[in-house]
DRENDO-1510 file (C-alpha; in Angstrom, 1 decimal, always signed):
<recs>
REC; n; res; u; v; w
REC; 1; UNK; +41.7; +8.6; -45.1 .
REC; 2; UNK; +43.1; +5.4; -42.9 .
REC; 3; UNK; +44.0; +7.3; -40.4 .
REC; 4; UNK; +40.6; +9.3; -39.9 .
REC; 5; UNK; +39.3; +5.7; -40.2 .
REC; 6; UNK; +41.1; +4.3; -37.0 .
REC; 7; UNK; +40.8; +7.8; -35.3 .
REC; 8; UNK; +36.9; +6.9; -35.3 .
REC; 9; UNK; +37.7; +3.2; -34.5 .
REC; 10; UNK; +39.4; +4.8; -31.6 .
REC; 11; UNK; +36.3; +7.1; -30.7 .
REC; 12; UNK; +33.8; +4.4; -31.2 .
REC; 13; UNK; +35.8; +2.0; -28.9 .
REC; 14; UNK; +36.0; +4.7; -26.5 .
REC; 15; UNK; +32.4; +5.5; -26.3 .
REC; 16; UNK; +32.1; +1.6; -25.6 .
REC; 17; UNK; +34.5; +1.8; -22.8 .
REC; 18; UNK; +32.6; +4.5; -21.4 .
REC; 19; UNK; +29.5; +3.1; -21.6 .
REC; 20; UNK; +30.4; -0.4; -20.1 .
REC; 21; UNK; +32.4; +1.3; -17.4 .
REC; 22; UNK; +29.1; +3.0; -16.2 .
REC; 23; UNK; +27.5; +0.5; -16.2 .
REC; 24; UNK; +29.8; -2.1; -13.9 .
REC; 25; UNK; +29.9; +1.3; -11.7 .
REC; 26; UNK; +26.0; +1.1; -11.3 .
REC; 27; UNK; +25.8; -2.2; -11.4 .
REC; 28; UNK; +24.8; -2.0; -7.2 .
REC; 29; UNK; +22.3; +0.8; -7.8 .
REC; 30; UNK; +18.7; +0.6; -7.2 .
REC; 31; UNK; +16.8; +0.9; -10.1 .
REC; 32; UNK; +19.5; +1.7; -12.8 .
REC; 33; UNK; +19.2; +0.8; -16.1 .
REC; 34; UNK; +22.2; -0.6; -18.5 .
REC; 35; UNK; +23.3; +1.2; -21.5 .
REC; 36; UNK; +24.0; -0.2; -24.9 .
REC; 37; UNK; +26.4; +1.8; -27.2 .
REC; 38; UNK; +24.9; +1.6; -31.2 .
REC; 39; UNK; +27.4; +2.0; -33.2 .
REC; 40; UNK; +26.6; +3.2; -37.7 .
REC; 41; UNK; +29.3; +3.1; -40.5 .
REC; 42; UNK; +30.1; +6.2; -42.4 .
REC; 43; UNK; +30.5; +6.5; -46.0 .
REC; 44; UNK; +31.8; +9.7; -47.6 .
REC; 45; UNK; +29.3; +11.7; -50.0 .
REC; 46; UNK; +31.0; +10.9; -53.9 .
REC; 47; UNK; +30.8; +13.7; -57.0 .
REC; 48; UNK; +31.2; +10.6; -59.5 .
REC; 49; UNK; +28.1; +8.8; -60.2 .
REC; 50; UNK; +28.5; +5.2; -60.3 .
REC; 51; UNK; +31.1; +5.3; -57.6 .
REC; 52; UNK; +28.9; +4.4; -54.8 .
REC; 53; UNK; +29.1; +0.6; -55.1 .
REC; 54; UNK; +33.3; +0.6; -55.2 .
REC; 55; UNK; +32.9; +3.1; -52.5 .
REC; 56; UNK; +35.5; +2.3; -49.2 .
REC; 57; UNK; +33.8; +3.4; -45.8 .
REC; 58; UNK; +35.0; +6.7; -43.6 .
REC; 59; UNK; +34.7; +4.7; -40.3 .
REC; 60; UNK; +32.0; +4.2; -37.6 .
REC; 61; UNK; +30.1; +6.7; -35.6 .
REC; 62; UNK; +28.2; +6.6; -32.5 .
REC; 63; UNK; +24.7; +6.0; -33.5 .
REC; 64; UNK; +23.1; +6.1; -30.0 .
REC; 65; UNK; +23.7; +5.4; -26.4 .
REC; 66; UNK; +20.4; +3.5; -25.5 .
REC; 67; UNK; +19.4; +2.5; -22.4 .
REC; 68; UNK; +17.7; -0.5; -22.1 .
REC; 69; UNK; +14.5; -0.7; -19.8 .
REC; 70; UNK; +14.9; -4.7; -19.1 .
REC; 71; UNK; +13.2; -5.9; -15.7 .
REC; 72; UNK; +15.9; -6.1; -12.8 .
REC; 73; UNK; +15.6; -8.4; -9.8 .
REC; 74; UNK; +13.5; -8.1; -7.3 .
REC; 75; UNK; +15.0; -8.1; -3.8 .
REC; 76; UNK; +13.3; -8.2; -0.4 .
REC; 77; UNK; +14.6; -6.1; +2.0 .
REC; 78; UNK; +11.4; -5.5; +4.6 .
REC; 79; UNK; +11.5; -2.0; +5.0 .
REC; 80; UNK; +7.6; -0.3; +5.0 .
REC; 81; UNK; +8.0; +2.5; +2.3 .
REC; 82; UNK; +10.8; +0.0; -0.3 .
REC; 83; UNK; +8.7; -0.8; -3.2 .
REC; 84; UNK; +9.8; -2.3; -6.1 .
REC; 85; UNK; +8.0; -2.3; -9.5 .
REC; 86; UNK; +7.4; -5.6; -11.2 .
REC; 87; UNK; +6.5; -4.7; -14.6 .
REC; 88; UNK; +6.1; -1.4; -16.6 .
REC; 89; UNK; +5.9; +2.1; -15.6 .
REC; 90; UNK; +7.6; +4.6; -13.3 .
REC; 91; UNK; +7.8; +6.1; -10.0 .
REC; 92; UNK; +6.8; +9.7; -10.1 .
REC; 93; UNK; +8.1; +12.1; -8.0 .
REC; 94; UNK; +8.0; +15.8; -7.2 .
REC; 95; UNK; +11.7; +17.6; -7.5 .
REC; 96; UNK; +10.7; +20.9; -6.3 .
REC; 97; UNK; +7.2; +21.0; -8.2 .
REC; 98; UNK; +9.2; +19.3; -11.6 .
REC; 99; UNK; +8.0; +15.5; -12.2 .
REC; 100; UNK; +11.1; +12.8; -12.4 .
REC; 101; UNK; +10.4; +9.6; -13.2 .
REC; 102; UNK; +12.2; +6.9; -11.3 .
REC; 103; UNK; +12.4; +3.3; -10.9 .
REC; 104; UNK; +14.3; +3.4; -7.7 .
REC; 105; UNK; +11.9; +2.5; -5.0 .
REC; 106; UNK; +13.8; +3.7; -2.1 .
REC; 107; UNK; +11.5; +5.6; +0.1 .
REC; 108; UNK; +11.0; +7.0; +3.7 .
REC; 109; UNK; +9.7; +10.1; +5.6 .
REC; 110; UNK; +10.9; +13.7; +6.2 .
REC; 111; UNK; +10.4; +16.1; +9.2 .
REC; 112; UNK; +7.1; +16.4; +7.6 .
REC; 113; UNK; +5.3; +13.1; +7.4 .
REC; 114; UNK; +6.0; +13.4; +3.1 .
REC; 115; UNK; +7.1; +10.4; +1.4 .
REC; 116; UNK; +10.8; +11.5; -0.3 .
REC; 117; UNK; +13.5; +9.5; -1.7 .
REC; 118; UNK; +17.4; +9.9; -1.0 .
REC; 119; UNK; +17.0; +13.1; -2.9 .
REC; 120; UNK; +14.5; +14.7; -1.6 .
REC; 121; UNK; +12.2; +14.2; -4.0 .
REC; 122; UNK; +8.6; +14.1; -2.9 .
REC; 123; UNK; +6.6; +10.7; -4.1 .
REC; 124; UNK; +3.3; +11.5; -6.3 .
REC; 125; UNK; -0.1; +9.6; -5.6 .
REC; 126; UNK; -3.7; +9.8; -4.7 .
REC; 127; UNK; -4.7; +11.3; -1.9 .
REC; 128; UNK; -7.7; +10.3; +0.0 .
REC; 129; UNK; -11.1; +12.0; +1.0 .
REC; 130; UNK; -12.5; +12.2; +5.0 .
REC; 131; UNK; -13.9; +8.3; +5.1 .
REC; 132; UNK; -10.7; +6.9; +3.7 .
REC; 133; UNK; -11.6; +6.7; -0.3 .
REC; 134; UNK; -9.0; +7.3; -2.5 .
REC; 135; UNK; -9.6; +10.4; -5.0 .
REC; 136; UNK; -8.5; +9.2; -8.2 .
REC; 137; UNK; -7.1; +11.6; -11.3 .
REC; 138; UNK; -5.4; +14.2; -9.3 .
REC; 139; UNK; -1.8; +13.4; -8.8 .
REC; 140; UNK; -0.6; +14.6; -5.3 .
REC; 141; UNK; +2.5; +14.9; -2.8 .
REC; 142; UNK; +2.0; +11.6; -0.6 .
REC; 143; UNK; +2.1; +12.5; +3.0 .
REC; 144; UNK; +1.9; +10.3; +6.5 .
REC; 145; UNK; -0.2; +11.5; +9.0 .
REC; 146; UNK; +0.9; +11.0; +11.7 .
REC; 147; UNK; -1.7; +12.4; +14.4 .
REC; 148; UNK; -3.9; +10.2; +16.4 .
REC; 149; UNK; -6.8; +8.3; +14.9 .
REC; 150; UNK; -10.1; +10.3; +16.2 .
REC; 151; UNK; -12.1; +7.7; +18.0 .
REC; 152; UNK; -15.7; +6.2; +16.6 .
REC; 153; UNK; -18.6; +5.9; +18.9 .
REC; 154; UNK; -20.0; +2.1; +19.0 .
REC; 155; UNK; -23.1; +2.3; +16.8 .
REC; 156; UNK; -23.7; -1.4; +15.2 .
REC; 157; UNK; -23.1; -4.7; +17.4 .
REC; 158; UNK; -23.6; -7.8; +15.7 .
REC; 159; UNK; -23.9; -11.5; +17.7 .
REC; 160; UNK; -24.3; -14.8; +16.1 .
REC; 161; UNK; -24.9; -17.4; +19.5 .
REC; 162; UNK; -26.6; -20.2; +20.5 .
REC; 163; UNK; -28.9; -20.5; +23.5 .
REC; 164; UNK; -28.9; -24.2; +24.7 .
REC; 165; UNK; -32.9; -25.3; +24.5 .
REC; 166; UNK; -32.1; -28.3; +26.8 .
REC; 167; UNK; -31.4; -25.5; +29.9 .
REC; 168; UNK; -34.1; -25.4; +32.9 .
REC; 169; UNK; -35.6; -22.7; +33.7 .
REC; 170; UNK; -33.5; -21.4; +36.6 .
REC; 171; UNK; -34.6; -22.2; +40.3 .
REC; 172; UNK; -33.7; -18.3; +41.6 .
REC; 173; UNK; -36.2; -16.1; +40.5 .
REC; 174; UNK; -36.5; -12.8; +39.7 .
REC; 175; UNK; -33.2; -12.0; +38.0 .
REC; 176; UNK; -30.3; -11.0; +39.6 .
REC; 177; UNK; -27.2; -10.3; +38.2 .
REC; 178; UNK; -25.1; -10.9; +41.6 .
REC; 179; UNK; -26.7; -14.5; +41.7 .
REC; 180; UNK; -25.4; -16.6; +39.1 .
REC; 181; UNK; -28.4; -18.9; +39.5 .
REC; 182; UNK; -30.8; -16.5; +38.3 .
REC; 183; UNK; -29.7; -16.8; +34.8 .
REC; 184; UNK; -28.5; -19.8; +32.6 .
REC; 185; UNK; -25.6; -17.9; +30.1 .
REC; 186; UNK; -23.6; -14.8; +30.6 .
REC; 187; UNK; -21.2; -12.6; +28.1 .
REC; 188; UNK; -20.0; -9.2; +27.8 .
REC; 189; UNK; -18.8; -7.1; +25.3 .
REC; 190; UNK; -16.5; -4.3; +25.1 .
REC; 191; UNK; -18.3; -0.6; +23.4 .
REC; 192; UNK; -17.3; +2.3; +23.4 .
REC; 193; UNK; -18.4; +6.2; +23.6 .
REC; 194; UNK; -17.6; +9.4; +21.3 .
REC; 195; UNK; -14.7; +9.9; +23.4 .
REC; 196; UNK; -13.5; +7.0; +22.9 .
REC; 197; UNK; -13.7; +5.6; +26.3 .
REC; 198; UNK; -14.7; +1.9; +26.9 .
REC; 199; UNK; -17.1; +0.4; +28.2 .
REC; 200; UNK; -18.8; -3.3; +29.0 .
REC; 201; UNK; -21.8; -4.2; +27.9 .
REC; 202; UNK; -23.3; -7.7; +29.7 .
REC; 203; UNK; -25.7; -9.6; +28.5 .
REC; 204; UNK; -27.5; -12.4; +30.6 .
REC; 205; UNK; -29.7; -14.9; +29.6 .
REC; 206; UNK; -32.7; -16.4; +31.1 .
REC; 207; UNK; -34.6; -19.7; +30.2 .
REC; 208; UNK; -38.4; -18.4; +30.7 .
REC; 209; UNK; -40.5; -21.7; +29.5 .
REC; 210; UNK; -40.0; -24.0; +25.9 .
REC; 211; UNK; -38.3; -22.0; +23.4 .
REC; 212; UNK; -38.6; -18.5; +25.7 .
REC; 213; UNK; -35.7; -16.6; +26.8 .
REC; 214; UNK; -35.4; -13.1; +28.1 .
REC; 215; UNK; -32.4; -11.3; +27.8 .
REC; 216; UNK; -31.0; -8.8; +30.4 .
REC; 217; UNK; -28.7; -5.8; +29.2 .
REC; 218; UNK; -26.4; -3.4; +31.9 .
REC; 219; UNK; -23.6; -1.0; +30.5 .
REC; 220; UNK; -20.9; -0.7; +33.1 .
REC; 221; UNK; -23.1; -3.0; +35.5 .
REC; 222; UNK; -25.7; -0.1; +35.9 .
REC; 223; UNK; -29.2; +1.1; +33.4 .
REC; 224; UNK; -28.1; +2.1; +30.3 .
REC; 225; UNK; -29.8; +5.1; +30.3 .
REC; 226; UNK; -29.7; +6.1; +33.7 .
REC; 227; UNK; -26.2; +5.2; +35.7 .
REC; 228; UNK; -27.8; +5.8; +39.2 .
REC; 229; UNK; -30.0; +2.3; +38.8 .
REC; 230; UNK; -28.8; -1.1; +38.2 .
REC; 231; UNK; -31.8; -2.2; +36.9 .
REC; 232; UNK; -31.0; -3.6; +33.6 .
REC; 233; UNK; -32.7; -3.4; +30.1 .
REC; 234; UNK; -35.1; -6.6; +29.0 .
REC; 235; UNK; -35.8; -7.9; +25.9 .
REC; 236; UNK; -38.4; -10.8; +25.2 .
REC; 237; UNK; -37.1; -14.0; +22.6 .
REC; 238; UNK; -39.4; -16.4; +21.4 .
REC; 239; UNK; -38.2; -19.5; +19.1 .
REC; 240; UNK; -39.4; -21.3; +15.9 .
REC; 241; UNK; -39.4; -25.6; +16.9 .
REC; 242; UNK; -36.6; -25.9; +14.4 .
REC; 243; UNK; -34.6; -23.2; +16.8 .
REC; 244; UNK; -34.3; -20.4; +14.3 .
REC; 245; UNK; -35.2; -17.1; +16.2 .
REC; 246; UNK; -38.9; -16.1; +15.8 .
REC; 247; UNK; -39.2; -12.7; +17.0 .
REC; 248; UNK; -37.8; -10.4; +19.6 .
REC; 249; UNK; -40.0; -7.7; +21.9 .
REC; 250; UNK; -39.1; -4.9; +24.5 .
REC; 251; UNK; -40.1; -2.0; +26.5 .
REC; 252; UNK; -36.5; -1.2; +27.0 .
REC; 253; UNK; -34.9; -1.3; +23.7 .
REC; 254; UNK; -36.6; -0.1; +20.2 .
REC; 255; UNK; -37.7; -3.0; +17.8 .
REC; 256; UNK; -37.7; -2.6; +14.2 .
REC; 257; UNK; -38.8; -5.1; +11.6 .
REC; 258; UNK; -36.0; -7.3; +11.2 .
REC; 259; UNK; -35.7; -7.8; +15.0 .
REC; 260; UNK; -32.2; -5.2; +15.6 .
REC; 261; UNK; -32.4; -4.0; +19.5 .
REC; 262; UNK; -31.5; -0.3; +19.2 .
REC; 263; UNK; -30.1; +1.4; +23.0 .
REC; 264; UNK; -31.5; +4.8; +22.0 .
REC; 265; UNK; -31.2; +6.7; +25.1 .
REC; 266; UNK; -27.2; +5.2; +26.3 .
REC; 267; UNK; -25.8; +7.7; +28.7 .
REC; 268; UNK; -21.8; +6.5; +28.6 .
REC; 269; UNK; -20.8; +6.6; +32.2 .
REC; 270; UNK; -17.8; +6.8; +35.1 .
REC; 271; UNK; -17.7; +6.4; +38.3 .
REC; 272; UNK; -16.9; +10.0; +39.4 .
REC; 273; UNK; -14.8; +11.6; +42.6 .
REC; 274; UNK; -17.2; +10.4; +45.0 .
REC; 275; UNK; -17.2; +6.3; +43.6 .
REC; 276; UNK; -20.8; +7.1; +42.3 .
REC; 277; UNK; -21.4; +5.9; +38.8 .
REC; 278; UNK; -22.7; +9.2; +36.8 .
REC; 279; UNK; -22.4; +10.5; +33.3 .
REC; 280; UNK; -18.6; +10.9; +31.7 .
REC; 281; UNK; -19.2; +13.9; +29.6 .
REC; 282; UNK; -19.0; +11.4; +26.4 .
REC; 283; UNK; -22.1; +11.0; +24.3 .
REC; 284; UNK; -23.5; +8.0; +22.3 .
REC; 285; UNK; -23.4; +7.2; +18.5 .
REC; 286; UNK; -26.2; +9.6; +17.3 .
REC; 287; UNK; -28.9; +6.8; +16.5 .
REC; 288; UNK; -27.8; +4.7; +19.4 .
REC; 289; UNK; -26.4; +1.3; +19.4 .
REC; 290; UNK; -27.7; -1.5; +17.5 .
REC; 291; UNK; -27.7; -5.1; +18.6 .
REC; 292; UNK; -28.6; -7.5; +16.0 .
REC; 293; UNK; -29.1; -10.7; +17.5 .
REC; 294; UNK; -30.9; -11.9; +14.0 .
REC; 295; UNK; -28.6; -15.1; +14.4 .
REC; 296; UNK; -29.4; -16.2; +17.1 .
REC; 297; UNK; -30.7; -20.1; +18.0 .
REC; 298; UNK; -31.7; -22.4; +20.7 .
REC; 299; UNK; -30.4; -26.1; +19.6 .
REC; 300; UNK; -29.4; -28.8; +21.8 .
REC; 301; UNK; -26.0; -27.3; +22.5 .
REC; 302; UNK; -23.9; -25.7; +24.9 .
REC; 303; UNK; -24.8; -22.1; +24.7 .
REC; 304; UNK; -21.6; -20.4; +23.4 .
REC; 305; UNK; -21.3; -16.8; +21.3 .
REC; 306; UNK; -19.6; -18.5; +18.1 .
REC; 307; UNK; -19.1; -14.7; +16.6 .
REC; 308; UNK; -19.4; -11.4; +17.9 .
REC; 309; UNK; -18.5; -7.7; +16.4 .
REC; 310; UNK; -18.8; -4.1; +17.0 .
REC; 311; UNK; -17.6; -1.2; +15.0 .
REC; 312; UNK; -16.2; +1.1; +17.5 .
REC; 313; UNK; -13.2; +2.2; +18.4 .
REC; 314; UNK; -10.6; +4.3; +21.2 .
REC; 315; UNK; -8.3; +6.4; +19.9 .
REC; 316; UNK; -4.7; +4.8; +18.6 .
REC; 317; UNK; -1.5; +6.4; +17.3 .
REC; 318; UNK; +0.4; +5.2; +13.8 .
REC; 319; UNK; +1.8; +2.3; +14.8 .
REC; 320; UNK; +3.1; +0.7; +11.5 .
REC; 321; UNK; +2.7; +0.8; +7.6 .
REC; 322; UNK; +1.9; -1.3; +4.8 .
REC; 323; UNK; +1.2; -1.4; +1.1 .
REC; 324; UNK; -0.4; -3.5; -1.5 .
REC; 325; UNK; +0.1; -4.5; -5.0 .
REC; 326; UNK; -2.4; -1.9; -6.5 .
REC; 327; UNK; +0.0; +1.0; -4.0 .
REC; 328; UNK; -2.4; +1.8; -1.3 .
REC; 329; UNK; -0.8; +2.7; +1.5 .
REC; 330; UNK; -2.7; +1.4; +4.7 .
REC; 331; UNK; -1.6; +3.0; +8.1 .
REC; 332; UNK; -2.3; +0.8; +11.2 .
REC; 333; UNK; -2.8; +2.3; +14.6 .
REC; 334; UNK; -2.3; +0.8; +17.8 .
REC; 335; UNK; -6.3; +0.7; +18.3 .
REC; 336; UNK; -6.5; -2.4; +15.8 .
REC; 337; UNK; -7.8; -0.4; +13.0 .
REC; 338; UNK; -6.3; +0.9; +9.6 .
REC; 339; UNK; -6.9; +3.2; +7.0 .
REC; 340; UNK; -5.8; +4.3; +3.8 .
REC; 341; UNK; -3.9; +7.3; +3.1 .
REC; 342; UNK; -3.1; +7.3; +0.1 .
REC; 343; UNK; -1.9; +5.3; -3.0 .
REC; 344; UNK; +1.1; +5.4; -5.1 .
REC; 345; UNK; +0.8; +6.6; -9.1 .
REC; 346; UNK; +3.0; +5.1; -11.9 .
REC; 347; UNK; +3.6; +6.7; -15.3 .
REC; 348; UNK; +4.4; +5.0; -18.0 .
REC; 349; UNK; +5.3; +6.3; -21.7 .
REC; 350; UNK; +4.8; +5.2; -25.5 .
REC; 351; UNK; +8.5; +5.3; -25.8 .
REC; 352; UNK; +10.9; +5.0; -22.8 .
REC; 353; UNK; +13.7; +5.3; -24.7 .
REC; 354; UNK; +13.3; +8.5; -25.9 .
REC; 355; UNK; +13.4; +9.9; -21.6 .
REC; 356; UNK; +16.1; +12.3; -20.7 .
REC; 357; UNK; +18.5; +10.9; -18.0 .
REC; 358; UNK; +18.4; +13.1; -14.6 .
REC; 359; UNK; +21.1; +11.3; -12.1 .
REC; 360; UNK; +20.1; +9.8; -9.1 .
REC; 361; UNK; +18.8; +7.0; -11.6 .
REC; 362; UNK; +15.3; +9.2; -12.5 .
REC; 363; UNK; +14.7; +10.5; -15.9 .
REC; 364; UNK; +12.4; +13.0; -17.6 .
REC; 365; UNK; +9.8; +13.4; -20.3 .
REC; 366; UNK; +11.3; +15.0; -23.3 .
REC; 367; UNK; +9.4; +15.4; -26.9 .
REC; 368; UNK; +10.9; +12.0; -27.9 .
REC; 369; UNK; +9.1; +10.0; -24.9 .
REC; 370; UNK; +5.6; +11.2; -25.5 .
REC; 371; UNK; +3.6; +12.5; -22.5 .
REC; 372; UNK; +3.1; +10.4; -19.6 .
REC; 373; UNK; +0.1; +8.2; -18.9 .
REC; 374; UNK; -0.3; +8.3; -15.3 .
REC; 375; UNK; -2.7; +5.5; -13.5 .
REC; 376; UNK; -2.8; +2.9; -10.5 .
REC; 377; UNK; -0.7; +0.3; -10.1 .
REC; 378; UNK; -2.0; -3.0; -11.7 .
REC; 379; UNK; -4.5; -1.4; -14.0 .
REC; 380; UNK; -3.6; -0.6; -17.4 .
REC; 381; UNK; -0.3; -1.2; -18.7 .
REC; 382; UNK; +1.3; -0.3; -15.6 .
REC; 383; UNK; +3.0; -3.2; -13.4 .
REC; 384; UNK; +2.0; -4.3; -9.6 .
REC; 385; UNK; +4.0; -3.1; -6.7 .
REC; 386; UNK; +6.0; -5.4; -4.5 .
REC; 387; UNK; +6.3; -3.9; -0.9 .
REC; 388; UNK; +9.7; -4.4; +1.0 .
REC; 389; UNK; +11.3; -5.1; -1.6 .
REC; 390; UNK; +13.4; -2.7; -4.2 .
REC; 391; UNK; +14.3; -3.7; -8.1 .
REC; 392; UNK; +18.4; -4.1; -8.8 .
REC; 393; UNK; +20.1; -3.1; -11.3 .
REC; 394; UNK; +19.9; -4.7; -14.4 .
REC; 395; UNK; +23.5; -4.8; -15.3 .
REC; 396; UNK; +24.6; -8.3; -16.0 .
REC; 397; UNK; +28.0; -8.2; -14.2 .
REC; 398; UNK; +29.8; -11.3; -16.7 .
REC; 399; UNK; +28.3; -9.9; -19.9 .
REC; 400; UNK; +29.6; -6.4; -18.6 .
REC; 401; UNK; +33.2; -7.9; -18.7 .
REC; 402; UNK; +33.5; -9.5; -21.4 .
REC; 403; UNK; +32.1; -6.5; -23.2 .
REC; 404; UNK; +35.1; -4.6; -21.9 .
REC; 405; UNK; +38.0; -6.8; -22.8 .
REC; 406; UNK; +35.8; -6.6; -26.1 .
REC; 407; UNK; +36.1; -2.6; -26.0 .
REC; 408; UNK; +39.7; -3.2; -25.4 .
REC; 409; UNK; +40.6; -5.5; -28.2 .
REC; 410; UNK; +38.8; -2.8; -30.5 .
REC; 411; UNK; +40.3; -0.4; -29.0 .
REC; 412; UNK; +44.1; -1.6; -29.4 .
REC; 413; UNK; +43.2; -3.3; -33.2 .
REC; 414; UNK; +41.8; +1.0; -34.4 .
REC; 415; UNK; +44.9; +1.8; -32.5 .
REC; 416; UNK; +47.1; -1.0; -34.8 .
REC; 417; UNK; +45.3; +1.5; -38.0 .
REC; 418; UNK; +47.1; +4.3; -37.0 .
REC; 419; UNK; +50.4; +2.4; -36.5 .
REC; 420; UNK; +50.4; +0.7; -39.9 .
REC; 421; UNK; +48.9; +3.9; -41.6 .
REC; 422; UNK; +52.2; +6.0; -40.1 .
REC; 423; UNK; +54.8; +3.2; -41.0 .
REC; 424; UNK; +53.6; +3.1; -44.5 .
REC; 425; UNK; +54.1; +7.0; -44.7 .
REC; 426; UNK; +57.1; +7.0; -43.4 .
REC; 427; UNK; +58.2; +4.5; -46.2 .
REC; 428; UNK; +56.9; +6.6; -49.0 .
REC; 429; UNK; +58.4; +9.7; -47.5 .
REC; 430; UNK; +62.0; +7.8; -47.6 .
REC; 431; UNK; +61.1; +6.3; -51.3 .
REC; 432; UNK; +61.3; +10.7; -52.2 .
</recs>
């Protein structure tokens, strides 16, 4: 019986030696995942009742090789599609239409715009609808696009600005854009057409009497609405004795209750072949552009615009990407904007341990893990995402050691069994 007894000292010592030299090999391995071997003593079944309690043990047998899901280090390395998971859950990712579950956060692009690892492997998210929303619940292949941003016709311009009420009225009268005395205050702002193409919008100001200003509008320096006049558009502003803005008229512009100028009739325009200004072939935003001026005021200072916006856009190619802690992935073009195109899915499982290894440090669901719940980053139980940055292995390099001159000493000692077991054979063989 001894020597069956150090032949499975022998095994179990091996197993150890095994599974600690695995480890120190992965020990540099995104997303890996140390191994613990559990070792059980073994008892042989007895006819005699009673026995049980005298009863020698058989050895030791490998009880289980567990792997043990213990958060690694978190390393930046500032590379767009390297994520690292700071918490629970899993990567999942699509190996040839079969999900593997990964913590290694190693990502980039094929010939295709998908998002793969080193393997191949295509990453699993939420895709996103035509504004940009992301359409949660069903898991898809995660995919940069790559073509150019369409373009978005100005449609809303916002101004906040103050009007100086100490200005004269001006000593050049009527109007004229060329004549800077004509006008006390002057700004323009950059819109654009359907097409994309930009254009200036100038607005001049023009002290009429004690808190009364009109305001003069050109696109491009000509009518809004009709390229071969320079006239420009007129709108009337009358304000409260505290300088808040009391109401706003026009016969050029459309007025609605709250005081919004609305350019109804635009006609975006080019200078053409001839160095006449005339229409580009572009349209305007379909209800026209908005000014809302609703901030406006006339105090005692300099007039200055303090904060100006307008929502539209040329057209602009992928110029970089980024991702947050909840996985949306934001694309930003070389226009200034950005837009979401999707956002990364984690799984996670009642019992981790029970996954089936896969190599290349993934792992899948088996009937001992459960099924996977799949959600967002940072909702649930699932952990946040940390962009740029990948998770090490969790393989403590020291412990690692001493666990293998450990293996070793078990290893010789089971080894020692067999030696004394023989010589004490030998001895009763040469006592016959």
């Amino acid at each position: 019986m001894s020597f069956n007894t150090g032949l499975s000292g022998l095994n179990a010592a091996n197993t150890a030696l095994n599974v600690t030299g695995n480890n120190i090999a992965n020990v540099a391995t995104t997303g890996f995942k140390k191994s613990r071997a559990e070792f059980g003593d073994v008892y042989a079944n007895s006819l005699f009742l009673g026995s049980s309690k005298n009863g020698v043990g058989s050895g030791v047998a490998t009880a289980a090789v567990s792997q043990q899901f213990t958060q690694g280090t978190i390393s930046s390395t500032g590379a767009s599609l390297d994520m690292a998971i700071n918490g629970n859950g899993f990567f999942v990712v699509s190996d040839n239409g079969n999900k593997v579950y990964t913590r290694a956060g190693a990502f980039g692009t094929d010939k295709d715009g998908n998002i793969v690892d080193a393997s191949g492997n295509q990453l699993m998210g939420y895709g996103t609808d035509s504004n940009g929303k992301v359409v949660d619940g069903v898991l898809t292949t995660l995919k940069v696009d790559t073509s150019a941003l369409a373009p978005k016709a100005t449609d809303t311009i916002s101004e906040t600005m103050n009007l100086n009420s100490s200005d004269t009225v001006p000593t050049v009268t009527p109007f004229d854009a060329a004549d800077t005395d004509s006008y006390n205050y002057t700004f323009s702002t950059d819109i654009f057409d359907s097409q994309g193409n930009s254009h200036t919008m100038t607005q001049y100001f023009v002290k009429d009497d004690t808190n009364a200003w009109t305001m003069y509008a050109t696109v491009d320096g000509v009518n809004p609405a009709d390229p071969t006049s320079t006239t420009p558009y007129s709108a009337n502003m009358t304000f409260n004795s505290d300088g808040s803005l009391a109401s706003t008229t026009s016969s050029d512009f459309t007025v609605d209750s709250t005081g919004k100028l609305t350019m109804t009739n635009w006609v975006p325009a080019a200078k053409n072949a001839s160095g006449v200004m005339a229409s580009n072939g572009a349209i305007a935003a379909s209800g026209g552009v908005t000014l809302d001026m609703a901030k406006t005021s006339s105090y005692n200072t300099t007039s200055a615009v303090t904060a100006k916006s307008q929502d539209g856009y040329a057209t602009g190619s992928l110029s970089s990407l980024s991702i947050d802690s909840e996985g949306n992935i934001f694309g930003t073009y070389s226009n200034g904007q950005s837009k979401t195109i999707g956002q990364v899915a984690l799984a996670n499982f009642s019992n981790v341990q029970g996954l089936t290894p896969n190599g290349s440090t993934g792992w899948r669901e088996s009937s001992a893990s459960g099924v996977p719940v799949i959600g967002a980053p940072n909702s649930g139980t699932m952990g946040t995402l940390t962009a740029g940055s990948l998770e090490d292995s969790n393989v403590d390099l020291t412990s690692e050691l001493v666990n293998l001159i450990k293996a070793q000493s078990n290893y010789q000692a089971n080894a020692k069994t067999i030696s004394t077991e023989s010589t004490i054979m030998q001895t009763i063989i040469q006592m016959t």
